[in-house]
N, C-alpha and C positions, 0 to 999 in steps of 0.2 A: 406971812408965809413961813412957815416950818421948814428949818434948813434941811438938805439931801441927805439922806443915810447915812455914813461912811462906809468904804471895804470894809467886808472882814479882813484879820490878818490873814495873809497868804505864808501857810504852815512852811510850803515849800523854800522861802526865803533863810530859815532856818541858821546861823551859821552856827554857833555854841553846840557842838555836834561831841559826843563820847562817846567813843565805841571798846565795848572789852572783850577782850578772850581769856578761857578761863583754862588751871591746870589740868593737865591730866590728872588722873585718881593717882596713879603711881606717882604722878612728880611729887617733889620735897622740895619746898623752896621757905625759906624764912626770911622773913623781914629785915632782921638785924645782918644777916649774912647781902642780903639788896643794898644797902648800905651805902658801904665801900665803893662797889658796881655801881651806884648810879655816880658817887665824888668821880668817877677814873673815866665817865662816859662825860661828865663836863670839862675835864684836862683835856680829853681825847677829841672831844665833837666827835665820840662817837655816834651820836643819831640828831636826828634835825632839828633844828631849832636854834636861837639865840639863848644858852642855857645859862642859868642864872645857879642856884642853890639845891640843896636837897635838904627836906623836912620831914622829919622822923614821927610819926605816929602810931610807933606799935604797942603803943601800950594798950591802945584800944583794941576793945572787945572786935570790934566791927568796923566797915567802910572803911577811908582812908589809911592806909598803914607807909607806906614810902612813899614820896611825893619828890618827884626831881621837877621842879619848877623851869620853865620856859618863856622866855617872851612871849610866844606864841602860843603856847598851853600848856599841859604838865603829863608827865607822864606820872601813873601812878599804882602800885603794887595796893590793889585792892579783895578787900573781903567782906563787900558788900551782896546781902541778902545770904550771909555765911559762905559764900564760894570766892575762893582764894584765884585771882587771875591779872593780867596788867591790861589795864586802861590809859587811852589817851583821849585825853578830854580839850578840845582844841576853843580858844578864849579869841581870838585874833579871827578876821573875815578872811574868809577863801573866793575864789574868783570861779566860776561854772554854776552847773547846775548840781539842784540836790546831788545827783545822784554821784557826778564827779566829785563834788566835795568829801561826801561821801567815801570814795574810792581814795580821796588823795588822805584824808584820816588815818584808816586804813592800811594805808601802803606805809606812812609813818610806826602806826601801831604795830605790824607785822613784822618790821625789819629791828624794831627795840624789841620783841618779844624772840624771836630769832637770835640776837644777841644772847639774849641771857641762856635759851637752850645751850649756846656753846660756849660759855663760857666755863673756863675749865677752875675759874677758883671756886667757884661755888659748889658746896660736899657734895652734895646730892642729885639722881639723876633731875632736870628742870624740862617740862616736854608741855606743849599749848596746845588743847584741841582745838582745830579748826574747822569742827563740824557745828559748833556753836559762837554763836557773839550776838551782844546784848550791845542797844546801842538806847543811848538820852538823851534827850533836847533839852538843852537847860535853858529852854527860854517861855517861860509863863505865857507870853503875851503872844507872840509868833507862832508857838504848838501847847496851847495849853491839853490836858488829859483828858482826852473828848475821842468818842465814836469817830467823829467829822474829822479831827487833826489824820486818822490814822486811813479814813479813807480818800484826804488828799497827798499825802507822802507815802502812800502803799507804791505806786507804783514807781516812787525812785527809788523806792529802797526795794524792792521786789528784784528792778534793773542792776540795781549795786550785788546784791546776794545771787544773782545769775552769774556776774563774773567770778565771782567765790570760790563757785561749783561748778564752772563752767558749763551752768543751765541747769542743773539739778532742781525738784523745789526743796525749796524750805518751808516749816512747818511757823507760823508768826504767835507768838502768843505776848498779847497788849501786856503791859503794866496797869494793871486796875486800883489799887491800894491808893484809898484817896489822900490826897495831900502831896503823893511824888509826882516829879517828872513826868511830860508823858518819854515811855521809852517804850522797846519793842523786845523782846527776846527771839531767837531769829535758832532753828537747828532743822539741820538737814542728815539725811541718810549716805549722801555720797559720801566718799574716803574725801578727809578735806585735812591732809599734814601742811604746817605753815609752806611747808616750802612750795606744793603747789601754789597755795594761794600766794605767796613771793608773784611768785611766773604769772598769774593769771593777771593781776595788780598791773603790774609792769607791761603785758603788751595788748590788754586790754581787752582777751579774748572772754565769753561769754553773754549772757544777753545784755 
């Protein structure tokens, strides 16, 4: 007798979750000036996590350029696919569903990107547009880059990006380029300045 099939993986169990937001055109933000900001946010516990170290990669062209390392994940001043923005790329399991997980990433990512808008050592003005975020499943086997992965996690991330925008749509465009991640790229027309999305995060209003 021929053993039972297996499940397929269930996309939505997901946890290795990255979600980025990217500069404004006007912002100025450089790497080597991030630096510093990320040493004085590990003194400080300024943002969540168990913080460990910061690892410098600006010499590269591309992707990873500041990397403040976490127990839990990292955060990282990135300039992947050529657009300069910070990412929190979270390694450690989170406890809900997609779409909460989702929302609690997020709500990390927003509040270290917030930070650095106001931070006054840095030269140049720093400003996050929140009408776009790019988010990646760094898990092969759980969400591999498939049609099917993106029509089983459309609708918790569909539910995460209603709180955003407090129900606005967004416009979804896959990551097709074979060999990456699957990811999503995610941009909407409403007015979306972090600070709303702060407020929408925090008391959970939206679809």
């Amino acid at each position: 007798m021929s053993a039972p099939a297996s499940a397929p993986p269930d996309a939505t169990a997901v946890q290795r979750i990255g979600l980025k937001v990217f500069l404004d055109d006007k912002a100025v933000l450089s790497p080597r000036d991030v630096i510093p900001v990320f040493h004085r946010w590990i003194q400080t516990r300024a943002v969540d996590g168990m913080l460990i170290d910061v690892a410098d990669y600006g010499h590269l062209p591309t992707g990873p350029l500041v990397l403040l390392l976490a127990h839990e994940g990292r955060y990282v001043l990135d300039r992947g696919d050529d657009r300069l923005g910070l990412q929190y790329v979270r390694t450690q399991p989170l406890d809900g569903s997609l779409a909460t997980r989702l929302r609690t990433v997020a709500g990390m990512l927003v509040r270290a990107a917030r930070l650095l808008e106001g931070d006054a050592t840095l030269p140049g003005p720093v400003r996050f547009r929140g009408d776009e975020i790019d988010w990646v499943a760094n898990d092969r086997l759980l969400a591999p880059n498939t049609p099917e992965t993106l029509s089983v996690v459309r609708p918790a991330y569909e539910s995460f990006l209603g709180t955003l925008s407090d129900g606005a749509p967004w416009t979804l465009t896959p990551r097709t380029r074979t060999g990456t991640p699957f990811g999503i790229h995610a941009r909407t027309a409403a007015e979306a300045p972090l600070e709303a999305l702060a407020e929408r995060l925090d008391t959970g209003t939206g679809a």
